[in-house]
N, C-alpha and C positions, 0 to 999 in steps of 0.2 A: 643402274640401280635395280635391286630384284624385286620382284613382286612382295615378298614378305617385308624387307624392309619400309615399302610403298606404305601397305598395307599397318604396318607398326607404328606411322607418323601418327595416321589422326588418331590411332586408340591412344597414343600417349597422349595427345593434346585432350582428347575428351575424358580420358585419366585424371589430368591435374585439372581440368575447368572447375571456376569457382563456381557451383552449386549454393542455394540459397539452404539446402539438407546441410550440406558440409559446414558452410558458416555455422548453423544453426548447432551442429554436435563442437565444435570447435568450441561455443561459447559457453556449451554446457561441462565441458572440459573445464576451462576456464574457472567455472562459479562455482565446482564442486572442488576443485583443489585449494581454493582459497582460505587458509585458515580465517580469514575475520569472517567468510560465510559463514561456515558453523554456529563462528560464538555470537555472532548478531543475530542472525535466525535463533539460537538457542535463547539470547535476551530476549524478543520477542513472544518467545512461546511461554518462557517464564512469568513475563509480565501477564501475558494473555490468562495463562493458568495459574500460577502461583497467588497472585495478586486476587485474580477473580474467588478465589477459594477464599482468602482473606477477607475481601469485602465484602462474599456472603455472610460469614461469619458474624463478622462484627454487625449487618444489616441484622441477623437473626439474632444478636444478643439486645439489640436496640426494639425490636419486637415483642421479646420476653419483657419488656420492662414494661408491664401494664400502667404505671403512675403515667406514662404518656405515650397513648395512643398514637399510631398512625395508619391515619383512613386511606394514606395509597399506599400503605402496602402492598397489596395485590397488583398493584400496578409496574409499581418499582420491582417488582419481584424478577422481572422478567429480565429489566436492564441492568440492575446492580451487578449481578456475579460477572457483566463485561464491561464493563467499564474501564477495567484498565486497557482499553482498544488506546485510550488515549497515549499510554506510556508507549503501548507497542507501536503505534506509530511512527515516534520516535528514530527507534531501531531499523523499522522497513523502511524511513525513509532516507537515513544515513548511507544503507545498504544500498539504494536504488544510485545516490547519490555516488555511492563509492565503486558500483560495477563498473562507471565509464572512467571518472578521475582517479583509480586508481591506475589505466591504464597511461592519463596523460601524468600522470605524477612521475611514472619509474622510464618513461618514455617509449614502452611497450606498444603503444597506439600508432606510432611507423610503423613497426613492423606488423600490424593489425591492417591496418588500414593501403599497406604497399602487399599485402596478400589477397585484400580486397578492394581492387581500384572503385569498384561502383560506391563503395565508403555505404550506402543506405544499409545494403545488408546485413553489414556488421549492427548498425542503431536496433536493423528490425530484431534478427537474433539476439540482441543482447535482451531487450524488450520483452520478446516471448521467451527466455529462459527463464528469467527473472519471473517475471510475471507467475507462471505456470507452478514452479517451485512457493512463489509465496501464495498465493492463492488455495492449492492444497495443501500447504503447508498450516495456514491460519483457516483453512476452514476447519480441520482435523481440531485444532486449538480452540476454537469457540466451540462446537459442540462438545467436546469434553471440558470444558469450561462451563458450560452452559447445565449440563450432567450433574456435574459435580457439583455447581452451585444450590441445584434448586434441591438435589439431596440433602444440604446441610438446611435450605429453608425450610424443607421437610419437617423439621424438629418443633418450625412453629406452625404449621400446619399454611402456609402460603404459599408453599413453590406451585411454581408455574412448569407446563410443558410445551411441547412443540404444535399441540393443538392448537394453546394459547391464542388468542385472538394477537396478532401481529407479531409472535414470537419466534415465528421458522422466518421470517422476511430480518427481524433484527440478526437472526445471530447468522444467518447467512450473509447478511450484508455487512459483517463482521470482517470476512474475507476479502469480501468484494474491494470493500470502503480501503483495508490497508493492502490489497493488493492496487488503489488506481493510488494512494499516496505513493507506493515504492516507484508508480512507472512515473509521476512526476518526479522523484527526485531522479532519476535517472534523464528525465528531458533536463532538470535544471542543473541537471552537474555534464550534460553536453552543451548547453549554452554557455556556461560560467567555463566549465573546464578546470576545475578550482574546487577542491574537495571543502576546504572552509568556506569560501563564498558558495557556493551551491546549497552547502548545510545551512548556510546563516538566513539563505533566500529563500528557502524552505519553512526552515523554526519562523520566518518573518510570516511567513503565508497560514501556517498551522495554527501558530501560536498567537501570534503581536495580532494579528489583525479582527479577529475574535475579540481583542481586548479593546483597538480602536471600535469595531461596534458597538461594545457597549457603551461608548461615550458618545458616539454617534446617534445611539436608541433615546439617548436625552433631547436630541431634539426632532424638529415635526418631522421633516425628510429627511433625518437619518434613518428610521425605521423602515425607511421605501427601501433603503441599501444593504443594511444589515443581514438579511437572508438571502442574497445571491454572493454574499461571501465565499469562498471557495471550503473553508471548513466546516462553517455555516450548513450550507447546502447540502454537501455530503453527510456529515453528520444529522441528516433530519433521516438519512434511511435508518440509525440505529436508536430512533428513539419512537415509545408509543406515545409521552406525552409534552407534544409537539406546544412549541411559545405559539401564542398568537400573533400571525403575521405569515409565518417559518411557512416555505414552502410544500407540499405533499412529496411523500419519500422516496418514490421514484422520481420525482420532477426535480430534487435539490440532488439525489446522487447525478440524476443524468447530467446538474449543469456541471458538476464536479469533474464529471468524465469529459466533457466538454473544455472543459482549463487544461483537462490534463492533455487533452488532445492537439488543443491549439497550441500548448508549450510542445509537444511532439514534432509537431510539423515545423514551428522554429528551429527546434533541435537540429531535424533533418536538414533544413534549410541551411544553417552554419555549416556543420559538418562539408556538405556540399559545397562549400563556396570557401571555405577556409584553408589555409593551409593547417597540414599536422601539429 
């Protein structure tokens, strides 16, 4: 055998090595050819901004109407034009949901996962592409959200700015808040595996359990429970005027990131121990 050929074996072998860089371009391959990326992310930024414009609006014509005052105005000022974080959550979180069950749905995830035997890699790239994409994708959306809102308050002389006392923390945590919802639904659509159950266990988590608090808040020790909710929690980083009880807004997003974490490491855990 000659020297060059010798020589030619390990470049080929360190040629094709699965690299955690390659996983990672491979799955941003992936998430950018996707047509329902597009138009889920384009739902999202729509809600974010179209909607936000809307509810300023209508906040600003509910102002104009001197017959009945409102004394938080100024306060509201700051949250109303985002508010539709809630719709768009929605969206990031279907999408988080649909990164991985789209793969076991068309049976793509063999051949994903027989390209990468360590199987984590593919969880973590999937995670950080996702992640990365919505994160600047809905920060860009709050702040011109946020822009565009306090312009139209403008008219009745309340809008707020970024100086605003807790205003750059809400619309920043805008991002944040529906960037750790997308990476949960991505932990819960690798648990489920199951693109309707993972949505359903999701809308359970976002939605339903929010609603069980409030009938929980009716009694003595439900109100002990009601603000380590996982929407609950996270949703205290987008508000200035916090229930009494509700945790401080770094303390309910971190326990927020904390679910999502712990469903993370479940994720990884199956994935690992499962077959395809």
């Amino acid at each position: 055998m000659s020297t060059a050929t010798t020589a030619a074996g390990p470049a080929a072998a360190a040629a094709g090595r699965v690299t955690q860089a390659r996983v990672l371009r491979s799955e941003l391959i992936k998430l950018r050819t996707l047509r329902s990326t597009f138009w889920t992310l384009l739902a999202a930024v729509v809600a974010t901004f179209g909607l936000g414009l809307l509810f300023s609006w209508g906040f600003a014509s509910r102002i104009g109407d001197h017959a009945h005052p409102m004394p938080d105005a100024a306060t509201r000022a700051v949250t109303v034009p985002l508010q539709p974080y809630v719709i768009a959550q929605l969206a990031v979180g279907v999408l988080g949901v649909m990164v991985i069950t789209g793969e076991y749905s068309t049976g793509m995830i063999r051949a994903t996962l027989s390209a990468v035997p360590g199987r984590l890699p593919v969880l973590w790239a999937k995670a950080a592409v996702f992640g990365v994409v919505v994160l600047v994708l809905m920060e860009i959306a709050a702040f011109a959200t946020f822009f565009g809102g306090e312009a139209i308050l403008s008219s009745q002389h309340v809008q707020a700015s970024l100086s605003t006392p807790q205003a750059l923390r809400i619309v920043t945590g805008v991002g944040l808040y529906l960037t750790a919802v997308g990476l949960l639904g991505t932990a819960l659509g690798t648990i489920v595996r199951s693109t309707a159950g993972a949505i359903a266990a999701l809308f359970g988590i976002l939605l339903v359990l929010p609603v069980l608090g409030e009938v929980l808040n009716l009694t003595s020790w439900g109100k002990h429970i009601t603000p380590y909710l996982p929407s609950n929690a996270g949703g205290d980083l987008l508000t200035n005027a916090p229930d009494p009880g509700s945790l401080a807004p770094w303390t309910g997003f971190g326990l927020f990131v904390l679910y999502t974490a712990v469903a993370m490491a479940v994720a990884a855990y199956l994935l690992k121990r499962r077959d395809a």
